[in-house]
ZAVOLO-736244 format. One record per residue (C-alpha): x, y, z; residue number from 1; residue in one letter. Coordinates in steps of 0.001 Angstrom, whole numbers, plus 500000, padded with zeros to 6 digits. Layout:
% ZAVOLO-736244
NODE      X      Y      Z   n res
NODE      X      Y      Z NUM   A
...
***
This chain:
% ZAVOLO-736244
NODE      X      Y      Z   n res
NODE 048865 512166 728011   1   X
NODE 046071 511780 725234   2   X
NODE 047636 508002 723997   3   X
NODE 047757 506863 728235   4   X
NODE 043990 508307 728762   5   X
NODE 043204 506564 725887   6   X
NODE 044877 503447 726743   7   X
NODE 043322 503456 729923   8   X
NODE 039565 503616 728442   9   X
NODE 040309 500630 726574  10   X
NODE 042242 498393 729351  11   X
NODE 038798 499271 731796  12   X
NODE 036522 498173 728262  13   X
NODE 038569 495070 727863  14   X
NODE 036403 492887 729695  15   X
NODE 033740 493585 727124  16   X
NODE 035289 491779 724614  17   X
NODE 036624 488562 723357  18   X
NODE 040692 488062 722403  19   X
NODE 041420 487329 718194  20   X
NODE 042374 484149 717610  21   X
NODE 045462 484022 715641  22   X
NODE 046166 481134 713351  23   X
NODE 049690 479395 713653  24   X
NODE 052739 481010 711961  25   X
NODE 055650 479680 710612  26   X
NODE 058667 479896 713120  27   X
NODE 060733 481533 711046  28   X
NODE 058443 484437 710048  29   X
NODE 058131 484997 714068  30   X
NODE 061762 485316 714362  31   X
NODE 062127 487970 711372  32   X
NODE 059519 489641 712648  33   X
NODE 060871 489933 715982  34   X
NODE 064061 491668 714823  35   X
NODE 061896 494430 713004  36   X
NODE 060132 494778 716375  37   X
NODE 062629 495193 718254  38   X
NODE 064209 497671 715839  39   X
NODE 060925 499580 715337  40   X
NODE 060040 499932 719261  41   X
NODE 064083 500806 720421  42   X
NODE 063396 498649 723706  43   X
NODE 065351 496237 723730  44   X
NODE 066470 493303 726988  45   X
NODE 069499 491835 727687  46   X
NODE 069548 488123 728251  47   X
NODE 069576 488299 731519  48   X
NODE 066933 490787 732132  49   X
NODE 064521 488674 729520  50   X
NODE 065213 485768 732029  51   X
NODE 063910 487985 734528  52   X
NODE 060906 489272 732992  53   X
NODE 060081 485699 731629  54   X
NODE 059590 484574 735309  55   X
NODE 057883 487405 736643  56   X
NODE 055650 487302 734202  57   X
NODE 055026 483864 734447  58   X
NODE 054630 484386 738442  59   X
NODE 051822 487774 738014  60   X
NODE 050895 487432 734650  61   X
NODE 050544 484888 732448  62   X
NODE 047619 483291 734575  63   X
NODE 045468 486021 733121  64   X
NODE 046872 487344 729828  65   X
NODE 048262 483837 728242  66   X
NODE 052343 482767 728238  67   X
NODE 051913 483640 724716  68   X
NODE 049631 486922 725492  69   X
NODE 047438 486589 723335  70   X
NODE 044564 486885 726018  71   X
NODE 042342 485261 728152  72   X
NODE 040243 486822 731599  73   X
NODE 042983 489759 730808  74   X
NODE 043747 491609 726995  75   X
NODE 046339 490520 724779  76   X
NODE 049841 491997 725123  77   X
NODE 050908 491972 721275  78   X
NODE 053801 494337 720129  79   X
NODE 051094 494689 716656  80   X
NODE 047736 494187 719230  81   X
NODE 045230 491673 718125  82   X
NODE 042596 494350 716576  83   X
NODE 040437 494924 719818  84   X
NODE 043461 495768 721695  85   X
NODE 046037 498015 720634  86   X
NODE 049789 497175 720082  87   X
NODE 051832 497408 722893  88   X
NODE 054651 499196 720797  89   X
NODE 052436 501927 720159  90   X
NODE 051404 502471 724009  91   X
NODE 055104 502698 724669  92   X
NODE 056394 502199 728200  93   X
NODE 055143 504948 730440  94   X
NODE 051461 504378 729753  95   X
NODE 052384 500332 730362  96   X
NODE 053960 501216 733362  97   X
NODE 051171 503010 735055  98   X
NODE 048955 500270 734246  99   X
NODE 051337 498150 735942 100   X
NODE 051786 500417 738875 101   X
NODE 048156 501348 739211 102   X
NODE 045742 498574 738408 103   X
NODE 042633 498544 736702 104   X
NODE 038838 498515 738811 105   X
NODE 038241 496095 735917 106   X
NODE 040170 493025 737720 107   X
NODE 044169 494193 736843 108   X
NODE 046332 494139 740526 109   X
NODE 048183 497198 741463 110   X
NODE 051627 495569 741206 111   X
NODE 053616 498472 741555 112   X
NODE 051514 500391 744331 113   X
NODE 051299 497029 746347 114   X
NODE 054883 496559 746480 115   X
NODE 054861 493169 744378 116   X
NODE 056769 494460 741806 117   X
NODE 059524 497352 742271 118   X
NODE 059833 500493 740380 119   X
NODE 062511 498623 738110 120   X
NODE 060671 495567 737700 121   X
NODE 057530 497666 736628 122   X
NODE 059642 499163 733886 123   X
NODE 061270 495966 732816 124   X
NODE 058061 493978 732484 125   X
NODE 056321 497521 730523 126   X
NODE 059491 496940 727991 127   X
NODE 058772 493085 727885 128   X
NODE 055470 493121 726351 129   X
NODE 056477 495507 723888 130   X
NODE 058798 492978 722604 131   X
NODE 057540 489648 720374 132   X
NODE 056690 486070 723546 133   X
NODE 059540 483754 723666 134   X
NODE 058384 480939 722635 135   X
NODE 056841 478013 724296 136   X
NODE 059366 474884 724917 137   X
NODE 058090 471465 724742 138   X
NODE 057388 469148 727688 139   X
NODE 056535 465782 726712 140   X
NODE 055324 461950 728430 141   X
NODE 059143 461417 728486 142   X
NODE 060017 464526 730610 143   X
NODE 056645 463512 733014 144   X
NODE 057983 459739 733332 145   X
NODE 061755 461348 734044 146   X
NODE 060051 463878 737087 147   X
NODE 058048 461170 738699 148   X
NODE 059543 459843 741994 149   X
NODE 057967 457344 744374 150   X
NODE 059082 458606 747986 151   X
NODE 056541 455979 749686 152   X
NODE 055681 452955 748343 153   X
NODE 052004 451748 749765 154   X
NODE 053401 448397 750868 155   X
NODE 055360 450757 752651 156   X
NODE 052689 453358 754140 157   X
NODE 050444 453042 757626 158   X
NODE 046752 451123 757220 159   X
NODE 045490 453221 759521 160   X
NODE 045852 456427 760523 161   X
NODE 048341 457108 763540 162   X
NODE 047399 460540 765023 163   X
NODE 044714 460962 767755 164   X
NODE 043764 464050 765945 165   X
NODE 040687 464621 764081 166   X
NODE 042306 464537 760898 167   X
NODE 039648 464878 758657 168   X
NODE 038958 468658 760510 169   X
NODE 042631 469175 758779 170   X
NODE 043402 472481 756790 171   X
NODE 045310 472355 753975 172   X
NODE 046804 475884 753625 173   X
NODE 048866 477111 751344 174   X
NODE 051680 479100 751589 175   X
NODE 052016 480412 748204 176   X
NODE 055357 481826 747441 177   X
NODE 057046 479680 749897 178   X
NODE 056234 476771 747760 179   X
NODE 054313 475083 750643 180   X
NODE 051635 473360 752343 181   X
NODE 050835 473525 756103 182   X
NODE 048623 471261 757424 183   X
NODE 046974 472894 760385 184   X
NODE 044619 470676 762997 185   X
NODE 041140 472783 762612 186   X
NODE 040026 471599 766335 187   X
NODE 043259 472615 768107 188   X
NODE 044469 475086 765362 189   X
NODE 048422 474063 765817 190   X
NODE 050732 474010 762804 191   X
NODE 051065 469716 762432 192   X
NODE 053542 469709 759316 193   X
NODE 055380 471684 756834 194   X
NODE 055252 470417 753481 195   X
NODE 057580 471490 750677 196   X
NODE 054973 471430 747428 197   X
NODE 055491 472727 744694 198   X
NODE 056058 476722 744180 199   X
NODE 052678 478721 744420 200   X
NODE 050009 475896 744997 201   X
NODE 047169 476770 743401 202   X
NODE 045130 474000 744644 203   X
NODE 044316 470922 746928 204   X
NODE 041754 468358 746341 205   X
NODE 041575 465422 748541 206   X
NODE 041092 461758 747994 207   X
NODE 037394 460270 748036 208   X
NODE 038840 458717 751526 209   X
NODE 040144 461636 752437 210   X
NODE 043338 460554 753384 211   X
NODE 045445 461900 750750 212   X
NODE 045916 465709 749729 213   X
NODE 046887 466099 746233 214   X
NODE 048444 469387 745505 215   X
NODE 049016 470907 741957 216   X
NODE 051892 474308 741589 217   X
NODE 051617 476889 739471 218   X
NODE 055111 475116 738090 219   X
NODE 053290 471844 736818 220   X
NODE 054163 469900 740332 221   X
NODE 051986 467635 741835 222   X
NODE 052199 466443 745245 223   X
NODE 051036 463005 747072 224   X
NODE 050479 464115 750651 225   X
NODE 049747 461055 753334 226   X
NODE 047454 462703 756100 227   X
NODE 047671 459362 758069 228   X
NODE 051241 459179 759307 229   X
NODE 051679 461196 762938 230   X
NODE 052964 464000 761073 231   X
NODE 052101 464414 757338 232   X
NODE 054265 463349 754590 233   X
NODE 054856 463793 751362 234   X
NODE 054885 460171 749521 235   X
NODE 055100 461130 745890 236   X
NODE 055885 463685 743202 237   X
NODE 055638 464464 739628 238   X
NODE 055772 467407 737371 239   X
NODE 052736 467372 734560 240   X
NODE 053913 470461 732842 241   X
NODE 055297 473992 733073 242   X
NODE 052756 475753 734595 243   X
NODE 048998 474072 735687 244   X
NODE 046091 474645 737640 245   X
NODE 044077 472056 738079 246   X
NODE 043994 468434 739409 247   X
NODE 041108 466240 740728 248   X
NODE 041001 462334 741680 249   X
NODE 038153 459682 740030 250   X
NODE 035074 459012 742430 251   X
NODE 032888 457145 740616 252   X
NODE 031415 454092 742032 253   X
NODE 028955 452319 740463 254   X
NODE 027889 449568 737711 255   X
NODE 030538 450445 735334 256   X
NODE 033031 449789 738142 257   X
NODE 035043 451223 741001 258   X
NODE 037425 453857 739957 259   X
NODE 037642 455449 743918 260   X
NODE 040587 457118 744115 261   X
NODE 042280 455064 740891 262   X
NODE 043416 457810 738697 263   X
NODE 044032 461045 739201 264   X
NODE 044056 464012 736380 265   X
NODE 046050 467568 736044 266   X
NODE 045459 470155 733473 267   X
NODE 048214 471829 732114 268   X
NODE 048385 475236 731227 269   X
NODE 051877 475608 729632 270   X
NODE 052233 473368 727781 271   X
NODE 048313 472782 726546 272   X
NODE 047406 469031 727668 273   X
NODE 046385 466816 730303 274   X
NODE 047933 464248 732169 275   X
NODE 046665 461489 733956 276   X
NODE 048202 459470 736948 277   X
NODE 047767 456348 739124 278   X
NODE 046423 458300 741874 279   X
NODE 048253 456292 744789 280   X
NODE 051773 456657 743400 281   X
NODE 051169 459460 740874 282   X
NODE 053410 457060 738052 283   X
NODE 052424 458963 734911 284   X
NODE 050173 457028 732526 285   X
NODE 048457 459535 729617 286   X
NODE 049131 462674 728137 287   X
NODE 046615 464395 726011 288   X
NODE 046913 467272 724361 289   X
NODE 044019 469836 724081 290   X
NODE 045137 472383 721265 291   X
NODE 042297 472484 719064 292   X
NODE 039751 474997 717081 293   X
NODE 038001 478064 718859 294   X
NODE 034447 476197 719616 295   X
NODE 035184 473088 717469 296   X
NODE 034974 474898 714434 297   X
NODE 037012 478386 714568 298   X
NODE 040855 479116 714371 299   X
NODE 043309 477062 715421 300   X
NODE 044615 477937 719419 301   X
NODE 048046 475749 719614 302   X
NODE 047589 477505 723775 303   X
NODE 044462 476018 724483 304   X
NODE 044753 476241 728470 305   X
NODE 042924 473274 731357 306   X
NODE 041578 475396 733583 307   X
NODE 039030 473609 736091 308   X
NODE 039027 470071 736305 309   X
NODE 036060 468722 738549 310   X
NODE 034532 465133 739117 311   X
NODE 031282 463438 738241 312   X
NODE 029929 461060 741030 313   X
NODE 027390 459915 738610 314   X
NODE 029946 458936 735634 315   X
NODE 033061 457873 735340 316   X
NODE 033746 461565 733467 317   X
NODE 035932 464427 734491 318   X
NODE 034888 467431 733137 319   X
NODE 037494 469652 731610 320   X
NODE 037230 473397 730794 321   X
NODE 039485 474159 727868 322   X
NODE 039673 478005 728226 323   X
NODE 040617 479480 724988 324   X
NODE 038983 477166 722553 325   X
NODE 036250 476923 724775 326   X
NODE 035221 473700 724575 327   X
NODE 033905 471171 727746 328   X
NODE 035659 468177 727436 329   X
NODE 033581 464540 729316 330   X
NODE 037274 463033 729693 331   X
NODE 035780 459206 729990 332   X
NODE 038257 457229 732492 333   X
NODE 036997 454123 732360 334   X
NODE 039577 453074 729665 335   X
NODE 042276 454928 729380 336   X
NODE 043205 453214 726181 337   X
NODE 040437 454754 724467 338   X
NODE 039982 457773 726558 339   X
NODE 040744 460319 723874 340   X
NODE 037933 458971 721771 341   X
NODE 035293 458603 724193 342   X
NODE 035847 461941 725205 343   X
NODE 032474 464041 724343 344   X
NODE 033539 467830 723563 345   X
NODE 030746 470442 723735 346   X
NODE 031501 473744 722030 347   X
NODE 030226 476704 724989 348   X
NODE 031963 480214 725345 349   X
NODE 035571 480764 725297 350   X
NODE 037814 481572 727838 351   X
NODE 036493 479110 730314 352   X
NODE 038359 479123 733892 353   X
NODE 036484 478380 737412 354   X
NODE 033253 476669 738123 355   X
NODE 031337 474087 740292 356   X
NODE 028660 471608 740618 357   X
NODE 025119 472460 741862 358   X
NODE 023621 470773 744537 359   X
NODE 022352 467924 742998 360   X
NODE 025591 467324 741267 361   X
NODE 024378 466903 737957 362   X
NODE 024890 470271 736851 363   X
NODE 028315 471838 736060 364   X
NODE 028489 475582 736014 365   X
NODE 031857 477151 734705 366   X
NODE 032622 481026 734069 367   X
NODE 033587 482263 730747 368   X
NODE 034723 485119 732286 369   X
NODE 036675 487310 729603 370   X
NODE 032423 487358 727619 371   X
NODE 030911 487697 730988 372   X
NODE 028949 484385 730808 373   X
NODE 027943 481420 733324 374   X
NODE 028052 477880 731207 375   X
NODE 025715 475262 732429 376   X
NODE 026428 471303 731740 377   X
NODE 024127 468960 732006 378   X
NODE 026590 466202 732757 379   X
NODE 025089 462849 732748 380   X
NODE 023370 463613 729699 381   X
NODE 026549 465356 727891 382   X
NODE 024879 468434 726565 383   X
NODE 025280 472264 727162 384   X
NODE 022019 473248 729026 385   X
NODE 022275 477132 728453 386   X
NODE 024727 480203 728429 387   X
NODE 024008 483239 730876 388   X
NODE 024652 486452 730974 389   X
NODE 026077 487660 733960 390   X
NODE 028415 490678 735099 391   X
NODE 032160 491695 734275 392   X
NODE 033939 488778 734799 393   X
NODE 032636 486383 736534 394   X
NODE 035012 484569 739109 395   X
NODE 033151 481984 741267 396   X
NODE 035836 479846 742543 397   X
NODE 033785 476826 742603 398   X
NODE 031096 478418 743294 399   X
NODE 028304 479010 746493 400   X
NODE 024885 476326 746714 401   X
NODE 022561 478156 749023 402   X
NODE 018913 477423 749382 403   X
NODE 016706 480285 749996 404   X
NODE 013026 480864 750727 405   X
NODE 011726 481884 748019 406   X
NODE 013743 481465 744782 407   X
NODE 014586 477550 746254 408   X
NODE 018581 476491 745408 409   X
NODE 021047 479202 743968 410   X
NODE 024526 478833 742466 411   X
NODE 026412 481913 743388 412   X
NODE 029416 484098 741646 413   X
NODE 030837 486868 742310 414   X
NODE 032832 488926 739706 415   X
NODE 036246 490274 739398 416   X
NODE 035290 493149 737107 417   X
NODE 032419 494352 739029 418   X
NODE 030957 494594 742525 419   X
NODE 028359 492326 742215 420   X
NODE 027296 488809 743325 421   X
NODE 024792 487160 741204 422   X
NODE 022682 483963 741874 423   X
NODE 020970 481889 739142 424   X
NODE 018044 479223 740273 425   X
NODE 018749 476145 739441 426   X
NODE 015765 473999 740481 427   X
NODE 013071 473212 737362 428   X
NODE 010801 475565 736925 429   X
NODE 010104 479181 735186 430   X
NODE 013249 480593 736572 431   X
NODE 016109 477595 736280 432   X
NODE 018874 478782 735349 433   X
NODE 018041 482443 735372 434   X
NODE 019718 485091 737371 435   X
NODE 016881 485817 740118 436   X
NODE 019024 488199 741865 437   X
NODE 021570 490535 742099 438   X
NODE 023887 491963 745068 439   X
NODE 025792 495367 744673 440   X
NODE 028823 495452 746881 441   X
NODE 029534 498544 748855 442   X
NODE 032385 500535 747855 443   X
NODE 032249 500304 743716 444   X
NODE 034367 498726 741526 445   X
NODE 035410 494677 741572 446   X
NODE 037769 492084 743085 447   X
NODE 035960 489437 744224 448   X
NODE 038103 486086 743986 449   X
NODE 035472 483842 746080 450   X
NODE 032329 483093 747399 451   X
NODE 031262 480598 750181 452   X
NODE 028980 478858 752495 453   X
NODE 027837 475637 754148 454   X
NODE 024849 473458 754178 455   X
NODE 024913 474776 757822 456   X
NODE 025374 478336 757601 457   X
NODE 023009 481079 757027 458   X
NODE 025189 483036 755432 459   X
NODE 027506 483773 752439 460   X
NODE 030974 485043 752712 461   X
NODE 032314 487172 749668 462   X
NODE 036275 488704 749449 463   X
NODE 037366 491434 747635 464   X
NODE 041061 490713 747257 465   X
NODE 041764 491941 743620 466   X
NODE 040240 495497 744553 467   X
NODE 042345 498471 743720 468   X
NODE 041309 500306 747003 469   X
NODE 042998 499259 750126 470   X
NODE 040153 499340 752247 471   X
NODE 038414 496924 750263 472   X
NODE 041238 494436 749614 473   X
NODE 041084 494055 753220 474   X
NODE 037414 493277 753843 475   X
NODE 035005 490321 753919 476   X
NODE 031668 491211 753699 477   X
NODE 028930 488436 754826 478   X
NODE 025386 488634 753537 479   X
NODE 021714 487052 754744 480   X
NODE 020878 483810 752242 481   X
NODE 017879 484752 752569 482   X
NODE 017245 488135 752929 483   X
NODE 020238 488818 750710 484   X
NODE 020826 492101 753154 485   X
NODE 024316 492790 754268 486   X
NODE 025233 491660 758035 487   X
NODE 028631 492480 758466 488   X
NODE 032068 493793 756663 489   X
NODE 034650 492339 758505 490   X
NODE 038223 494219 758322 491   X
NODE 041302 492791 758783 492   X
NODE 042783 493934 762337 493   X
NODE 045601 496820 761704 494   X
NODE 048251 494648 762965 495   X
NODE 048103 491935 760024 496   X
NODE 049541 493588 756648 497   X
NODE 047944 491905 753111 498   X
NODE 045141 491431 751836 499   X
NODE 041864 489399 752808 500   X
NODE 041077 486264 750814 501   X
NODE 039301 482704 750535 502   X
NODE 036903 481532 753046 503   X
NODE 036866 478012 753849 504   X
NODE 034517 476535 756612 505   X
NODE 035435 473657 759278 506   X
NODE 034166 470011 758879 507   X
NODE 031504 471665 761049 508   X
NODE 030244 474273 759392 509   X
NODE 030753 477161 762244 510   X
NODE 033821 478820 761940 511   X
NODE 035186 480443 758445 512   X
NODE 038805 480673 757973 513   X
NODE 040391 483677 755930 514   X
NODE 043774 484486 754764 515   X
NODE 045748 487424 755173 516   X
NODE 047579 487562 752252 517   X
NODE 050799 489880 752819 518   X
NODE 054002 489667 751224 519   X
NODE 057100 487335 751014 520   X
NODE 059629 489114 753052 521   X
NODE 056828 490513 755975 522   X
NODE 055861 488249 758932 523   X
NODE 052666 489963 759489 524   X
NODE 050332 487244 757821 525   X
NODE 047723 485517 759383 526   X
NODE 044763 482818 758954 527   X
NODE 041848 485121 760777 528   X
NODE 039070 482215 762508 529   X
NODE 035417 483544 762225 530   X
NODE 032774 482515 764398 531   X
NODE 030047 481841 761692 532   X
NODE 027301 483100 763887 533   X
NODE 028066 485860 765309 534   X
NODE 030117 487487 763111 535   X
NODE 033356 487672 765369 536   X
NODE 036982 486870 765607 537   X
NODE 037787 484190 767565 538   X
NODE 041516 483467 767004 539   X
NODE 044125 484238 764613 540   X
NODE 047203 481581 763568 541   X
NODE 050110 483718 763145 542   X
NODE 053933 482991 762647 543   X
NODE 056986 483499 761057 544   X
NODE 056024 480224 759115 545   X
NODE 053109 481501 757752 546   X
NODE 054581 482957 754453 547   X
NODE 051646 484547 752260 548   X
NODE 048580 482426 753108 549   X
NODE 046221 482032 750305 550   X
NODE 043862 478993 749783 551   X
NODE 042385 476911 752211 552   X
NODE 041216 473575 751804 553   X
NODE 039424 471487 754951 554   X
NODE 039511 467803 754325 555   X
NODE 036005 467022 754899 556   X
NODE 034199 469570 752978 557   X
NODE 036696 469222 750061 558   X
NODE 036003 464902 749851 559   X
NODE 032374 466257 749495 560   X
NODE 032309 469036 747390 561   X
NODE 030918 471284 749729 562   X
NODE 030819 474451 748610 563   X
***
């Protein structure tokens, strides 16, 4: 009882601190060391059941903790620890399981107590960690080129688009452990297409037309979809990787040339690189790698992670987050032949993951959530502007742009390790890039996933989906930009099981879609439709199709970045 109490002090200090970098070993040394390991802790896996646990932990885990656990937003999970965290051998597998089972108010999901993960699956995954990561397998240019396929030619597609629906009012919608997309008419609110993606869609960016959804997996696949055909297609594929979470298309226009919708760019997370494709037929045409030195200078991080990719309408730049080195890569597209060396890399914070522009679009902010830090970029000029401090784990999705009356425009995050929203001015003046203000959320504890508003909207929506209490999971709570006083907390009606997510506004900007994110094998999801100004439900999309909603993307606002 006294080595679980203590364990669970340290997993609700984690956030607090930074993960070790470890410097690369030699192969063989791993695998001696894994036999003593395995010897020392007595757990040991059959092959089958390591199969298992590999995939479930890829599916619930690795996003957070690293496929080679050595730590990110979440601890390390080290048989020997990594000297901030302690070894998972000595924990042992009761005090791993209720961790599992439980959750942490500090961000970690209650796997066990939401069902997720059964009573056997808790225990194999609490016996997995205590045993050495498998190690990571290659993916190369060659295995890219071999998963590309062409479905659509564009000699072959429609020059115009062929629906009498307002297409660019279209949600993308994703139906995360289905492996799919629907597309879902915002003005009429019928289901138009199905689209097999690729499993657990993480997210959608659109074209600078609009016309095209590009979709990135949490499996590496990226998806071409054609919004101008009657019903939606898919008209290409690829696979950049084993696991990703990012992909964006070029937009700059301008003196140095037209790169509108000529590339596009997704960030692998297993293995560490970045691909880039021709963005109408996704044929693969660069890999770079982004393994590389803690903050230019530190130990060596062979998984050195893409998290957020987002694009410069100014420059013909991407900016790429590497999380654990912690470096902001200016990936220069302008020629790809010598796009590795005009890449600029500024050393910031490590463990970058989610961020956004502000509303002038010259400033990038990014969370480097596991140090509790906002990064700001001044883009154009390829510098880091500041780092702020800001609560426990800062998760801002892309972010909220709100003006208000007296501080002028805010950037908004909310946190997954605490209740609290906090906005930082961003106009010049005495107080840019300060945090002006700060909103406690009823009920204690963290969870927030997202944030969001519109240019239209006097409001700002905020989830709680990554609470450990129930009530909270299930809530939305919407707040004055102004007055920063809370309106409303929406609940999620009885008869929809899950847990409330992601806002996303219409083209618009007066209803607010939110998921209902239940599980797999229920039919009791739903997308819940928000009037934005009064607070009230005005319809709900329900249907056996409708297989664990998550994010939702609407065409227009996503071609603008409005967030």
């Amino acid at each position: 009882m006294k080595k679980l109490k203590l364990f669970l002090l340290l997993f609700a200090l984690v956030g607090l601190f930074s993960c070790k970098n470890e410097k690369k070993e030699d192969t063989s040394k791993k695998t001696e060391e894994a036999k003593v390991e395995k010897a020392a802790t007595g757990v040991s896996l059959t092959p089958a059941e390591m199969e298992k646990a590999k995939k479930i932990f890829f599916n619930t885990c690795a996003g957070c903790h690293g496929t080679t656990r050595k730590g990110a937003t979440g601890p390390s999970l080290l048989p020997d620890g990594d000297g901030k965290f302690p070894a998972t051998k000595d924990l042992g597998t009761e005090a791993i399981k209720s961790i599992i089972t439980n959750g942490m108010p500090g961000g970690m999901p209650d796997w066990g107590k939401q069902g997720i993960l059964s009573p056997q699956e808790v225990e194999l995954m609490a016996k997995f960690v205590q045993l050495p990561p498998p190690p990571v397998p290659k993916y190369t240019m060659d295995d890219v080129m071999k998963s590309w396929k062409l479905i659509v030619p564009v000699k072959d597609r429609v020059t115009k688009p062929m629906t009498k629906r307002n297409w660019r009012n279209y949600f993308g919608v994703v139906l995360r452990d289905a492996g799919q997309v629907a597309i879902i008419d915002g003005d009429t609110k019928e289901k138009v297409a199905i689209l097999n993606t690729g499993f657990a869609v993480h997210i959608l960016r659109t074209s600078v037309s609009g016309r095209y959804f590009f979709s990135i997996g949490r499996d590496g696949k990226v998806t071409l979809i054609d919004l101008w055909p009657e019903t939606p297609q898919i008209v290409a594929e690829a696979k950049a990787s084993f696991d990703a979470r990012s992909v964006e298309v070029s937009k700059y226009h301008g003196p140095k040339g037209d790169f509108r919708d000529k590339y596009i760019i997704v960030g692998g997370y297993t293995p560490s690189h970045y691909v880039v494709f021709d963005a109408m037929t996704l044929k693969p045409l660069k890999l770079v790698k982004t393994d590389g030195k803690v903050l230019g200078k530190g130990e060596y991080r062979d998984e050195a992670r893409v998290a957020s990719i987002v694009a410069s309408h100014h420059d013909p730049l991407w900016v790429v987050n590497v999380k654990e080195t912690g470096m902001v890569w200016l990936v220069d597209y302008s020629d790809l032949d010598k796009i590795d060396e005009n890449t600029a890399k500024i050393p910031t914070a490590q463990f970058l993951h989610d961020g956004g522009w502000d509303h002038t679009g010259k400033y990038f902010l990014v969370a480097a959530n596991a140090v509790n830090k906002i990064v700001v970029i001044d883009v154009p000029n390829k510098k880091l502007v500041t780092i702020i401090d800001v609560g426990t784990k800062p998760h801002p999705g892309r972010g909220a742009n709100i003006y208000n009356k007296k501080y002028g425009w805010l950037w908004v995050t909310g946190h997954i390790g605490e209740g609290k929203l906090a906005f930082i001015a961003t106009d010049p003046g005495p107080n840019q890039w300060k945090v002006v203000h700060n909103i406690v959320m009823e009920g204690g504890g963290g969870g927030n996933l997202f944030v969001k508003t519109h240019p239209k909207s006097k409001h700002l929506w905020a989830d709680r989906a990554l609470s450990t209490q129930e009530d909270l999971q299930r809530s939305i709570f919407v707040y004055d930009i102004n007055t920063f006083k809370l309106l409303k907390t929406l609940h999620v009606p009885d008869k929809y099981k899950g847990r409330a997510v992601h806002m996303e506004y219409n083209k618009n900007g007066n209803e607010v879609w939110v998921s209902v994110w239940g599980k797999k094998n229920e039919t009791t999801s739903a997308v819940l439709i928000y009037d934005d100004k009064t607070l009230k439900l005005k319809q709900a999309i329900e249907g056996d199709w409708l297989i664990t909603p998550t994010g939702k993307f609407n065409v227009y606002n996503t071609a603008h970045d409005i967030y």
